[in-house]
C-alpha positions as a Markdown table, in Angstrom:
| # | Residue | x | y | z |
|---|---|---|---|---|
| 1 | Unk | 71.3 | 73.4 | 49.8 |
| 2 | Unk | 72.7 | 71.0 | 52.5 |
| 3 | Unk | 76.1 | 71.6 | 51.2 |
| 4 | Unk | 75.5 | 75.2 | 50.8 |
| 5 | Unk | 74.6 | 75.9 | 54.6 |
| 6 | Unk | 77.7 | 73.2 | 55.8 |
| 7 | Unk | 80.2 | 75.4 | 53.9 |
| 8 | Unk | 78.7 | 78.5 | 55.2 |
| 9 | Unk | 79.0 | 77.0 | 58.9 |
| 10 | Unk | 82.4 | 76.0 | 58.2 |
| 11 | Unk | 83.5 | 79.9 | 56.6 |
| 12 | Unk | 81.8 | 81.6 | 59.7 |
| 13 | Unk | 83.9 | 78.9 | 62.0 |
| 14 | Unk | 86.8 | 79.5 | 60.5 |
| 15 | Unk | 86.6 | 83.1 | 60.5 |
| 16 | Unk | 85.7 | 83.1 | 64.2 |
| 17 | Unk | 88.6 | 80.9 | 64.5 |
| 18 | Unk | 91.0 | 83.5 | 62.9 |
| 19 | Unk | 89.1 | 86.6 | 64.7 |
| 20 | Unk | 89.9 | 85.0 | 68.1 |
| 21 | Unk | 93.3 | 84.2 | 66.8 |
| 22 | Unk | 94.5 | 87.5 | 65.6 |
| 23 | Unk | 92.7 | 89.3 | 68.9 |
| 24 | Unk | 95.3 | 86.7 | 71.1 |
| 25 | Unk | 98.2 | 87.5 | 69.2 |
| 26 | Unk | 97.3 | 91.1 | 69.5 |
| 27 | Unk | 96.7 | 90.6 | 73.2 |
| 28 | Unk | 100.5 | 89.0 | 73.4 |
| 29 | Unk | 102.4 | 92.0 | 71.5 |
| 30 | Unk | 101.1 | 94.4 | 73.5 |
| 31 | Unk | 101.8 | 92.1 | 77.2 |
| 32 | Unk | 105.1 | 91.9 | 76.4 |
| 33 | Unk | 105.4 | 95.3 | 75.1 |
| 34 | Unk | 103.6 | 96.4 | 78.6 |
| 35 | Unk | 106.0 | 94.2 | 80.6 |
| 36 | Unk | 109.6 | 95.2 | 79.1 |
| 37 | Unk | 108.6 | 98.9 | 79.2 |
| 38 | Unk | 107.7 | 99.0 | 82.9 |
| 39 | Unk | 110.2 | 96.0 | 83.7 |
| 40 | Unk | 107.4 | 93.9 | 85.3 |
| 41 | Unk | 108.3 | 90.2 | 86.8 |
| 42 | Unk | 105.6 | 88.3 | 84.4 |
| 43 | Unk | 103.8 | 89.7 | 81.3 |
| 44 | Unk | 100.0 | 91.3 | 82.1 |
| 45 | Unk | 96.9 | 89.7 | 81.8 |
| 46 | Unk | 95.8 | 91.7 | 78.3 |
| 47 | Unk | 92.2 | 91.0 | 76.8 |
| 48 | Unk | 90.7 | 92.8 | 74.0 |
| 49 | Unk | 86.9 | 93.0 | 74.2 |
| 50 | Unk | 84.6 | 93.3 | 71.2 |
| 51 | Unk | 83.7 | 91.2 | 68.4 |
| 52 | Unk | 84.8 | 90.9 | 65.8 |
| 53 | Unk | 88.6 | 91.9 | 66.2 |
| 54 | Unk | 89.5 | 92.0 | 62.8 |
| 55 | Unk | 86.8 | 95.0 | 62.1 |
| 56 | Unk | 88.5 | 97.3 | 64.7 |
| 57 | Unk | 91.8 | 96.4 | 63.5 |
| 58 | Unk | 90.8 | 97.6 | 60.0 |
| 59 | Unk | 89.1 | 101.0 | 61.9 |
| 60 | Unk | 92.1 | 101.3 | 64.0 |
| 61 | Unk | 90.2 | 101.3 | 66.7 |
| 62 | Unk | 89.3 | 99.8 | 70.1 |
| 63 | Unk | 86.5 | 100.0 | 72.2 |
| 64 | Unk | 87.7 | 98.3 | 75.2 |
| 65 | Unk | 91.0 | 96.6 | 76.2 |
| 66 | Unk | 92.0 | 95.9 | 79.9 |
| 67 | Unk | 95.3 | 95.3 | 81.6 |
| 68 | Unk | 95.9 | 93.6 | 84.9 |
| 69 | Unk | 99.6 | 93.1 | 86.1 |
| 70 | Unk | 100.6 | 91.8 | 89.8 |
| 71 | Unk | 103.0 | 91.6 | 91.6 |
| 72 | Unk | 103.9 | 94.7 | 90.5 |
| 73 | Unk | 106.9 | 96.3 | 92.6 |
| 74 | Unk | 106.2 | 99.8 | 94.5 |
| 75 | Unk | 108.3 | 102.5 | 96.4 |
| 76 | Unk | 105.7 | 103.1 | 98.8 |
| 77 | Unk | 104.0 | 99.2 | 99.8 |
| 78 | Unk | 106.1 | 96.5 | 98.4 |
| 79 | Unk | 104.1 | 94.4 | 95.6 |
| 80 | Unk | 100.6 | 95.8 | 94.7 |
| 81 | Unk | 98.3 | 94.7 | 91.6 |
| 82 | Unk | 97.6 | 97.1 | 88.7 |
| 83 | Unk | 94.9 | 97.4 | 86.8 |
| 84 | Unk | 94.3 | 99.7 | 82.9 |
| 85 | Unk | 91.0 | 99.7 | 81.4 |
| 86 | Unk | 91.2 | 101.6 | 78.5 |
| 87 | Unk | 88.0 | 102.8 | 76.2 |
| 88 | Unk | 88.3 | 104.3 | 72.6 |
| 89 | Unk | 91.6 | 103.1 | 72.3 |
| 90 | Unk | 93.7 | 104.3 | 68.8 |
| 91 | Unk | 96.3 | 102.1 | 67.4 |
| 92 | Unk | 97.4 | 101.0 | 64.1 |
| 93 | Unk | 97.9 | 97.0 | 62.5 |
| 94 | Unk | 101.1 | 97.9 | 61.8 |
| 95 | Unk | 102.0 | 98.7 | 65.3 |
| 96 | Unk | 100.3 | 95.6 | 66.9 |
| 97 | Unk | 101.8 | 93.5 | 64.3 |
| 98 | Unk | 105.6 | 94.0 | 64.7 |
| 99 | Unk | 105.0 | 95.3 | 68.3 |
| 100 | Unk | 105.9 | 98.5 | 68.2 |
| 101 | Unk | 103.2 | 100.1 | 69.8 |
| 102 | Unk | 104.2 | 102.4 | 72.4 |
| 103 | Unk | 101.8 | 105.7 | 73.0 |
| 104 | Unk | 98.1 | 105.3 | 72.4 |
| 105 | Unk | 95.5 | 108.1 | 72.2 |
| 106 | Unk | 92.8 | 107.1 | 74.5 |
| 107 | Unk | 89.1 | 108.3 | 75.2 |
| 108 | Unk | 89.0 | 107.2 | 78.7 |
| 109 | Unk | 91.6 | 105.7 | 81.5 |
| 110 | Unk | 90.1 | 103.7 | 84.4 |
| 111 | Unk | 93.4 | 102.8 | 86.6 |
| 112 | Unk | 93.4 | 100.9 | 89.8 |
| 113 | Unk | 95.8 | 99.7 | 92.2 |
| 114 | Unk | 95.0 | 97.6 | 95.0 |
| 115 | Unk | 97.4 | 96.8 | 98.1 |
| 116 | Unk | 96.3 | 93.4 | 99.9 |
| 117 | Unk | 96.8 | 93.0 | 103.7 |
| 118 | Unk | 99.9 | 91.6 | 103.8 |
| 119 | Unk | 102.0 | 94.5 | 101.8 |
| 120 | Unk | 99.6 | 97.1 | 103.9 |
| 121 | Unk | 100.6 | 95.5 | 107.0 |
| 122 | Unk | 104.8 | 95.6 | 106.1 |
| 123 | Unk | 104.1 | 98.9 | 105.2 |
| 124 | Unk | 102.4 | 100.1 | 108.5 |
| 125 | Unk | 104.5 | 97.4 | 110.3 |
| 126 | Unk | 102.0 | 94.8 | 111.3 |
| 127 | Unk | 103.0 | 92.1 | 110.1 |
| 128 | Unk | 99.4 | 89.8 | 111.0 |
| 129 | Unk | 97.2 | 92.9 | 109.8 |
| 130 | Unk | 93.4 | 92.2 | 108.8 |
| 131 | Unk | 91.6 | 94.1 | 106.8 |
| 132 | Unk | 87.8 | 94.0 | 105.9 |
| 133 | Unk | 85.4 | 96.9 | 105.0 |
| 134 | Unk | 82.7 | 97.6 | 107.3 |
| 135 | Unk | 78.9 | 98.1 | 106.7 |
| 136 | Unk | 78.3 | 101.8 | 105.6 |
| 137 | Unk | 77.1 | 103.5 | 108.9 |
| 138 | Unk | 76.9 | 107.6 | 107.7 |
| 139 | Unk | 74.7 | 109.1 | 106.2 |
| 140 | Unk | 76.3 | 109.6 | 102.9 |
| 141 | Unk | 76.9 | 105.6 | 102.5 |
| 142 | Unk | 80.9 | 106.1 | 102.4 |
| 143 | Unk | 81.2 | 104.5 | 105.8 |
| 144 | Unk | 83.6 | 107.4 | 106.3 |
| 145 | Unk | 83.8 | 110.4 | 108.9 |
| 146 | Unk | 84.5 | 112.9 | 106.5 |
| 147 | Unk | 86.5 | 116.3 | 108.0 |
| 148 | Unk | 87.0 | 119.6 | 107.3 |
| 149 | Unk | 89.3 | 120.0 | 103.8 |
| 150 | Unk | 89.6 | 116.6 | 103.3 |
| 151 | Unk | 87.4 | 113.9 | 100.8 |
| 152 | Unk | 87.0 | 110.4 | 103.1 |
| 153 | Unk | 85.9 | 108.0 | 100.1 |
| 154 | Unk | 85.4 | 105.3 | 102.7 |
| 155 | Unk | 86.1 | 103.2 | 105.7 |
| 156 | Unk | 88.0 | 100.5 | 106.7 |
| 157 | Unk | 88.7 | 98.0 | 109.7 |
| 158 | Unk | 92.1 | 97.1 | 110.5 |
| 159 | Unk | 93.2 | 94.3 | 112.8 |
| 160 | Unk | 97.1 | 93.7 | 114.6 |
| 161 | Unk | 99.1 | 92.5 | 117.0 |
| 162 | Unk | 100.3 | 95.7 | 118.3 |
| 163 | Unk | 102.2 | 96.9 | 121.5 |
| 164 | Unk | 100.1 | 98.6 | 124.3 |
| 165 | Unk | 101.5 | 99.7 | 126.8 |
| 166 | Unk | 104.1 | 96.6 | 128.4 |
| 167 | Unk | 101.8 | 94.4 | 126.4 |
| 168 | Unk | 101.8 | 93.6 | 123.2 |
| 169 | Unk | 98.0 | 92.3 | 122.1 |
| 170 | Unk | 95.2 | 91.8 | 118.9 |
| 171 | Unk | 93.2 | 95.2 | 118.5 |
| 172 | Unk | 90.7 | 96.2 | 116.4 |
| 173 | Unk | 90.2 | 99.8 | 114.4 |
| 174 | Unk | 88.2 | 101.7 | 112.7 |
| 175 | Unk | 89.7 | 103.7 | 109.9 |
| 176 | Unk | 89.3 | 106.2 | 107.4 |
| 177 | Unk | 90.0 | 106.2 | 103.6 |
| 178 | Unk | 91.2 | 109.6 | 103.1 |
| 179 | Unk | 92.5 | 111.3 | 99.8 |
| 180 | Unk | 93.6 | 114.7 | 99.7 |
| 181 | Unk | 95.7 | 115.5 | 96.6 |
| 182 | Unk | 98.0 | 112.8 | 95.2 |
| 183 | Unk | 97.9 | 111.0 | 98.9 |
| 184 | Unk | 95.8 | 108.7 | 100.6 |
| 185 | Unk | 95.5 | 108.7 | 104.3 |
| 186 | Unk | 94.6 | 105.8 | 106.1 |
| 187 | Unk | 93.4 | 107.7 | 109.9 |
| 188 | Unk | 92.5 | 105.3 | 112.3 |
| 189 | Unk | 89.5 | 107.3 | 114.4 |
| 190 | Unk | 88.1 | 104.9 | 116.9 |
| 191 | Unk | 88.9 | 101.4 | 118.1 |
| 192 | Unk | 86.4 | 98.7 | 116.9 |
| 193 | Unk | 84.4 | 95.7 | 118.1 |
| 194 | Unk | 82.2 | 95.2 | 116.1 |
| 195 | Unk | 81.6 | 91.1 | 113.7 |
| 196 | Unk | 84.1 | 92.9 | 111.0 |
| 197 | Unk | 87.0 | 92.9 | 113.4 |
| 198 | Unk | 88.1 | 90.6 | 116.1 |
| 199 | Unk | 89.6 | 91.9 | 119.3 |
| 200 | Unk | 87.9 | 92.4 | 122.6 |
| 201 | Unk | 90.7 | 94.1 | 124.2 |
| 202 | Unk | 89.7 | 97.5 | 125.5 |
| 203 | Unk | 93.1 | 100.2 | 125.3 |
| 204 | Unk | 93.1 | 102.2 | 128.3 |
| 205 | Unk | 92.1 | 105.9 | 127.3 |
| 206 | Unk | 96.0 | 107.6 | 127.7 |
| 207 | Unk | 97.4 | 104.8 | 125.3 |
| 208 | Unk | 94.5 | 105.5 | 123.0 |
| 209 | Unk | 96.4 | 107.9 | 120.7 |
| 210 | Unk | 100.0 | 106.2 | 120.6 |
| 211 | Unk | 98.1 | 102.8 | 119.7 |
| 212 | Unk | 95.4 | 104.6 | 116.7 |
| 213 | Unk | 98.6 | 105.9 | 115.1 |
| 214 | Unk | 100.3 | 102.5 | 114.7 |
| 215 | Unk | 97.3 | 102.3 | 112.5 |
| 216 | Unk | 97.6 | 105.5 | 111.0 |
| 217 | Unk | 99.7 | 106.2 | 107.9 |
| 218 | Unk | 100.1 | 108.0 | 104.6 |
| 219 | Unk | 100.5 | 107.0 | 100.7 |
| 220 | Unk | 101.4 | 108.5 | 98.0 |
| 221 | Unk | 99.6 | 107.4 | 94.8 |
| 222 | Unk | 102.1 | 107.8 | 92.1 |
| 223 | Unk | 102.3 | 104.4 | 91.2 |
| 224 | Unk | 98.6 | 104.4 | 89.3 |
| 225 | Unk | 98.6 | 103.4 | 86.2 |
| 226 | Unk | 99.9 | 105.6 | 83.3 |
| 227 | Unk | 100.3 | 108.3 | 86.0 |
| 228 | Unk | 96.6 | 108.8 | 86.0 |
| 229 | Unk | 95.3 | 111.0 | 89.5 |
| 230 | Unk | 93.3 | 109.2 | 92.5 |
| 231 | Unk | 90.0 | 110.0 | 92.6 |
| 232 | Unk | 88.3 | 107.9 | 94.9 |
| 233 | Unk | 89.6 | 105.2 | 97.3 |
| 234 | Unk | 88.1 | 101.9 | 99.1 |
| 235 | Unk | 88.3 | 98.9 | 100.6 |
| 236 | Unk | 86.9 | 95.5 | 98.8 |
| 237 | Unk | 87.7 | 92.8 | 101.0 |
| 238 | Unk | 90.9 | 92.7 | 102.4 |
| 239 | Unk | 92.3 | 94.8 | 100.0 |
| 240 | Unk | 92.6 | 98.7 | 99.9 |
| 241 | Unk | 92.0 | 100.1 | 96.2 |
| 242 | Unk | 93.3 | 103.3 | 94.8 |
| 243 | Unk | 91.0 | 104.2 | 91.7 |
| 244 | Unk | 91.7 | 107.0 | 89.1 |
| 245 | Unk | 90.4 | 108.4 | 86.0 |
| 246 | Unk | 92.0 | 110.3 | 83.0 |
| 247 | Unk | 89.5 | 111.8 | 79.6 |
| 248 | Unk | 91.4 | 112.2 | 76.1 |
| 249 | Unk | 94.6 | 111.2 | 77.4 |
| 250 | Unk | 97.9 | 109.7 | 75.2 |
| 251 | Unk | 99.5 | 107.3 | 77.5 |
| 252 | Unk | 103.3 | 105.6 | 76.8 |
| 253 | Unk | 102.4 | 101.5 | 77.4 |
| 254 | Unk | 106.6 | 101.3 | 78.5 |
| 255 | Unk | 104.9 | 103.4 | 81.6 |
| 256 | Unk | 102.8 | 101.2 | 83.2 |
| 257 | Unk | 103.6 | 102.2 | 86.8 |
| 258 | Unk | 104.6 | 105.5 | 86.8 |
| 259 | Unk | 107.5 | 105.0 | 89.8 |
């Protein structure tokens, strides 16, 4: 009987050993397939969720696979990080085996992209700009001002060296997150002072408007993942992220950023 329950030990090892296996391999096909379709610098981080593998390799189908690649070049803000999580994903052995997997029927696309302060700040021109989300203080929890035809999915603060006038000094804004359509609009509404920021200088009321639209810029979106739409858009930390959502969708994997 002692024997009998070491060899079963050993047959479930080993076939955990060759689940994990096959699931890395299958993660590595479809990295590099991901990174010399889009022409990325490095291969994606790929991981294949679920246990075991090998029983959704013989359904052709997976639950839950994510994709994270960075450094990611765009048109609009320089390097950004992109991130795929895909759910009821269709794909055959054959295709992860000799990697030839290309489009995938999927059940739903999560797609993010997230622009850290030092891209956001080439792209609005300021080059030492800060960025930290503030404490929700509306009503609906966005942080946000809202306005009329227009969805403001949060707020932000943004800090720079920016001129003023014959000076050239740190201030402190308050933004809004704003998507309307394909765009997101970053509106700087107020100057700030609050602990999330950290100027104390106070812009003398005519500069006011010349000095909020240093701070106050445009993006297009198209570089989601797998051309998927914006739907909502945020700050975490210092970085802003663009988040999108796509149902029942067949997506090309050479088409990670969608340029």
């Amino acid at each position: 009987m002692r024997k009998l329950v070491i060899g079963l030990a050993l047959l479930i090892g080993l076939a955990v050993v060759v689940d994990f296996g096959a699931a890395a391999y299958a993660e590595y096909r479809v990295s590099r397939q991901v990174r010399h379709g889009a022409d990325l610098h490095a291969d994606p981080e790929v991981t294949v969720r679920g246990f075991p593998f090998l029983t959704q390799v013989a359904n052709g189908r997976y639950d839950d696979v994510s994709i994270r690649a960075q450094g990611v070049h765009s048109n609009t803000v320089g390097e950004v990080t992109v991130e795929a999580n895909l759910r009821g994903v269709e794909a055959s052995l054959s295709e992860l085996v000799d990697g030839s997997v290309e489009n995938l029927p999927v059940e739903r696309l999560d797609g993010r992209l997230l622009i850290g302060a030092t891209e956001l700040g080439r792209f609005l021109g300021i080059p030492d700009l800060q960025v930290s989300a503030p404490p929700a203080s509306k009503s609906d929890g966005t942080g946000g001002s809202g306005g009329s035809g227009m969805t403001t999915s949060g707020g932000v603060v943004l800090t720079g060296t920016v001129p003023v006038g014959p000076l050239t000094t740190t201030v402190s804004v308050q933004a809004d997150l704003v998507l309307q359509g394909d765009e997101v609009q970053i509106v700087a509404s107020d100057f700030y002072f609050g602990p999330e920021g950290h100027a104390d200088f106070t812009v003398p009321e005519p500069l006011a408007p010349t000095v909020l639209g240093l701070f106050t810029r445009t993006i297009d979106t198209q570089e989601l993942p797998f051309g998927v739409r914006p739907t909502k858009v945020t700050a975490e930390g210092s970085q802003i992220v663009i988040e999108g959502v796509g149902d029942n969708v067949t997506i090309d994997l050479r088409e990670m950023q969608n340029l």
